[in-house]
C-alpha positions as CSV (number, residue, x, y, z in Angstrom):
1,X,26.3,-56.2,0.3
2,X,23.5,-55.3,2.8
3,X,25.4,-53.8,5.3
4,X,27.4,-51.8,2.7
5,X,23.9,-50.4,1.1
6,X,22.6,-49.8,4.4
7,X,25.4,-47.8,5.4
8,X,25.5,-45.6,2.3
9,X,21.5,-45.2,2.6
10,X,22.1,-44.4,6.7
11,X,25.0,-41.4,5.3
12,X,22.7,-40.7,2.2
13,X,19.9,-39.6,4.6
14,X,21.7,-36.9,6.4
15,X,24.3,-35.3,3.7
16,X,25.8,-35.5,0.2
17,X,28.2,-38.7,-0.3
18,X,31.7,-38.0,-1.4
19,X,33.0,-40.0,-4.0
20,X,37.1,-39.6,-4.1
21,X,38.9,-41.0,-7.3
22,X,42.8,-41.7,-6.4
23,X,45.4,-39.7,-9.2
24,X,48.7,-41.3,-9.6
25,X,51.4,-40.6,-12.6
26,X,50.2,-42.4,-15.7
27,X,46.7,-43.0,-14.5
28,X,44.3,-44.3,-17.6
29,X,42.1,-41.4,-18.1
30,X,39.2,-43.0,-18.5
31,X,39.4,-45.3,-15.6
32,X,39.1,-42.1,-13.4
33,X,37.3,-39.9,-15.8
34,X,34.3,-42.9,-16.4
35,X,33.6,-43.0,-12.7
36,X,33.8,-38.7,-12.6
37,X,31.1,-38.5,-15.0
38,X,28.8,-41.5,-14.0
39,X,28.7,-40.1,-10.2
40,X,28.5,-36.4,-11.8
41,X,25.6,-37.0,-14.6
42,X,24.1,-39.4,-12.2
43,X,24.0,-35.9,-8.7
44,X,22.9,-33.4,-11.5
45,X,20.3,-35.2,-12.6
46,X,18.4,-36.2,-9.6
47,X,15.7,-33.9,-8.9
48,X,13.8,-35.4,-6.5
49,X,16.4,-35.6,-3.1
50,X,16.4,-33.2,-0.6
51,X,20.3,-32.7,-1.5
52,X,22.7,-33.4,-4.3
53,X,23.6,-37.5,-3.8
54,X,27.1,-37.4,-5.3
55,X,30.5,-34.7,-4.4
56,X,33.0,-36.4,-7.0
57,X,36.8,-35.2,-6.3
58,X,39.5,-36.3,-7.7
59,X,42.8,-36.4,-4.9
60,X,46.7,-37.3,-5.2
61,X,49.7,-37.0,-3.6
62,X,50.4,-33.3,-4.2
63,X,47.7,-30.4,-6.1
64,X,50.1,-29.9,-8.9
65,X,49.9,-31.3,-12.0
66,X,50.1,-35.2,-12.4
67,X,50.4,-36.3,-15.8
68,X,48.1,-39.1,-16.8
69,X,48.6,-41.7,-19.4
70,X,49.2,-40.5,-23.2
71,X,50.7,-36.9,-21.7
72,X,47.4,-35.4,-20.4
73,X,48.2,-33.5,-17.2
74,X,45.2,-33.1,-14.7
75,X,45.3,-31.3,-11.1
76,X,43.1,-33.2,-8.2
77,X,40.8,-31.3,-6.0
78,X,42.8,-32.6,-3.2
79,X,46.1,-33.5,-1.8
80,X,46.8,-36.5,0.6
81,X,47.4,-34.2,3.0
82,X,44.2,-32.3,3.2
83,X,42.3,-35.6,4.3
84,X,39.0,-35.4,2.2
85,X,36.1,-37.3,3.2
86,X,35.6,-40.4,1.6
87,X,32.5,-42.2,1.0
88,X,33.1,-43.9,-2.4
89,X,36.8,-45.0,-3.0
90,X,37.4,-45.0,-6.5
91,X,41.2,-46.5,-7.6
92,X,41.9,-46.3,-11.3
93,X,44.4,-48.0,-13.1
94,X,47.1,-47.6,-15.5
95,X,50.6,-48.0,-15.1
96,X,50.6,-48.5,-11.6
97,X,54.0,-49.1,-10.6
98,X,54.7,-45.4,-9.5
99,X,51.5,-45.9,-6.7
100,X,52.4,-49.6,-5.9
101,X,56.2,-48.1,-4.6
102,X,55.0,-45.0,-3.2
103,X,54.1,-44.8,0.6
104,X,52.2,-41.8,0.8
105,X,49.8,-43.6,-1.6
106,X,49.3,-46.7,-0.2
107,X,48.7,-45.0,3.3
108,X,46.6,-43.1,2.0
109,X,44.6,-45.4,0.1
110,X,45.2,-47.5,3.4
111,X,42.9,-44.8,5.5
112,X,40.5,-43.6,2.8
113,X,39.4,-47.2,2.2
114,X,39.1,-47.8,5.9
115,X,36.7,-44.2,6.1
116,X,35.2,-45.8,3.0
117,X,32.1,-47.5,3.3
118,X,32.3,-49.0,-0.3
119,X,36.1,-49.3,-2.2
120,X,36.3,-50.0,-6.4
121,X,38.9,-50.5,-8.6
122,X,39.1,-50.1,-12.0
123,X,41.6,-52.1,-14.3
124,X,44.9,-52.7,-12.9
125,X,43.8,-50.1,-9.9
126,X,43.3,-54.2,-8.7
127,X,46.7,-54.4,-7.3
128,X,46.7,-51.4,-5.7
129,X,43.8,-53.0,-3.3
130,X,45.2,-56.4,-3.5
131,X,48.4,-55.0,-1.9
132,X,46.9,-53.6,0.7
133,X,45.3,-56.8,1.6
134,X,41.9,-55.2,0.5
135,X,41.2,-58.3,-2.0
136,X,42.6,-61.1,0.2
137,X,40.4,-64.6,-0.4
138,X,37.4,-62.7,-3.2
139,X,36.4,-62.7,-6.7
140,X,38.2,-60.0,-8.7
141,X,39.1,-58.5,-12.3
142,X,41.1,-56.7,-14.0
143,X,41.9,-55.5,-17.5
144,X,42.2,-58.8,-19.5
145,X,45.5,-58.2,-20.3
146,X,46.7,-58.3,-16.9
147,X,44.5,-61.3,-15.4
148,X,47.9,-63.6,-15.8
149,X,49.8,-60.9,-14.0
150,X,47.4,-60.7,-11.0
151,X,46.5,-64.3,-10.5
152,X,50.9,-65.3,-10.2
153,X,51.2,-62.4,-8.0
154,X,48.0,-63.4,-5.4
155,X,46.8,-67.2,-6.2
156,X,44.5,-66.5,-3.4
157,X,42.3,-64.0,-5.4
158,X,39.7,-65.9,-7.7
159,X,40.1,-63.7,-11.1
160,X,37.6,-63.9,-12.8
161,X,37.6,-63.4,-16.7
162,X,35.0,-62.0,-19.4
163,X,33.2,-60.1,-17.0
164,X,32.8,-55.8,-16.6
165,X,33.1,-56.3,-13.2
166,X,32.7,-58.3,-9.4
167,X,30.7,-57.2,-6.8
168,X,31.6,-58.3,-3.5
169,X,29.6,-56.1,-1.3
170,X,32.1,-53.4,-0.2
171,X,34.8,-54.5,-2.7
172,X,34.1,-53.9,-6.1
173,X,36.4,-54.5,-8.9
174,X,35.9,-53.7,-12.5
175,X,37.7,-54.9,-15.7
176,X,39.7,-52.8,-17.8
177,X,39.2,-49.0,-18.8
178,X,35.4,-48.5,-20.5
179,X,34.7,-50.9,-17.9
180,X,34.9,-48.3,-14.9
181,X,31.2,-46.4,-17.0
182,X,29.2,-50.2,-16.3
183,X,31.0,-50.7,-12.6
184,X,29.9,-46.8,-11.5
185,X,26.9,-47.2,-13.0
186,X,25.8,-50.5,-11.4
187,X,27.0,-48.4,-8.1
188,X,24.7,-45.8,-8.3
189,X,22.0,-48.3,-8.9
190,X,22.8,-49.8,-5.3
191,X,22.9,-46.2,-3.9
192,X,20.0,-44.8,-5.5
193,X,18.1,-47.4,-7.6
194,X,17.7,-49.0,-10.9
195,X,15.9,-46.2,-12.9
196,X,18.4,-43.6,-11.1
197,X,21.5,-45.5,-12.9
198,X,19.1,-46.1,-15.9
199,X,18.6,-42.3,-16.0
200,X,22.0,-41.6,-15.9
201,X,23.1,-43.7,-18.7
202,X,20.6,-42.4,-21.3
203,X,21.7,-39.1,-20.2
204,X,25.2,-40.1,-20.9
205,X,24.5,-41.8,-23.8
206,X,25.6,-44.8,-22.6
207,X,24.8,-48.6,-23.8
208,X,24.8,-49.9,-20.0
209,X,24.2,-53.7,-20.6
210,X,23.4,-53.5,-16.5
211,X,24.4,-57.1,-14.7
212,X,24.6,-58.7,-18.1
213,X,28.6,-59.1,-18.4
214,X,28.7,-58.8,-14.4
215,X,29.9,-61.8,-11.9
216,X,27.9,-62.6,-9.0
217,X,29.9,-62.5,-5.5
């Protein structure tokens, strides 16, 4: 975890991190729309940086419409193609078997972790990463209903149960859907401190139980 927070605090310094949030067809909204607003909240309300700490965009394969879980359609600021920067790699879950067969996704996700200096997961956006080989030998989670799921498919990962989320330095996962606000929240308190995250969940109005329901690495 040092080296990751040193890293961010080294890019902090001289600009604005980006935070990209991966779409995908029948993305859970709130896995990507927690994060959005934790990393949002948490940029407008810090007044005293010389510059704005969070960009938050959302990207996908295409700018067009992708429709998210329960028939919400949502458009990302970005396409694969246009190569955002990435600082933050948020990967949301849902029904991810669209992502978990498509190429241009895992590529994608492939690079942008690798430009990443910190990569999360929320919910079942855990098997995204653990195909990639992101997740190969840590402590994970996922949404509790798919902890059987992931442990027969890598019996390398240690899942870990009962728990918002796993730090592991530069891999992050979280548990299932609300889970994402605690995870994003606990990640702007390693970028920009305690009472910064604090902050932002009160502005949210947001019971953040902090490391409470968290698993140490």
């Amino acid at each position: 975890m040092p080296d990751t927070d040193a890293e961010l605090a080294a890019r902090l310094r001289k600009r604005t991190l980006d935070v990209a949030i991966l779409l995908f067809p029948e993305v859970e909204v709130l896995d990507f729309a927690g994060p959005f607003e934790v990393f949002s909240v948490a940029s407008r309300i810090a007044r005293d940086r010389p510059h704005s700490p969070f960009r938050v965009s959302t990207v996908a394969a295409r700018r067009m419409p992708v429709p998210a879980r329960h028939g919400l359609p949502v458009i990302a600021n970005f396409g694969f193609e246009e190569q955002p920067p990435v600082d933050l790699l948020i990967v949301p879950g849902g029904i991810v078997d669209e992502p978990l067969a498509n190429p241009a996704t895992l590529s994608w996700l492939g690079a942008a972790s690798k430009q990443a200096a910190l990569t999360a997961s929320v919910c079942t956006g855990a098997f995204l990463l653990a195909k990639l080989g992101l997740l190969a030998g840590r402590s994970v989670t996922t949404h509790w209903e798919d902890i059987p799921d992931l442990r027969a498919a890598y019996p390398d990962l240690r899942v870990v149960e009962n728990v918002s989320y796993v730090d592991e330095g530069a891999i992050v996962t979280s548990a299932g859907i609300s889970a994402g606000i605690d995870m994003s929240l606990h990640l702007v308190g390693r970028v920009l401190g305690l009472p910064a995250a604090r902050a932002t969940a009160r502005q949210m109005q947001y019971n953040w139980k902090e490391a409470a329901e968290a698993a140490a690495a």
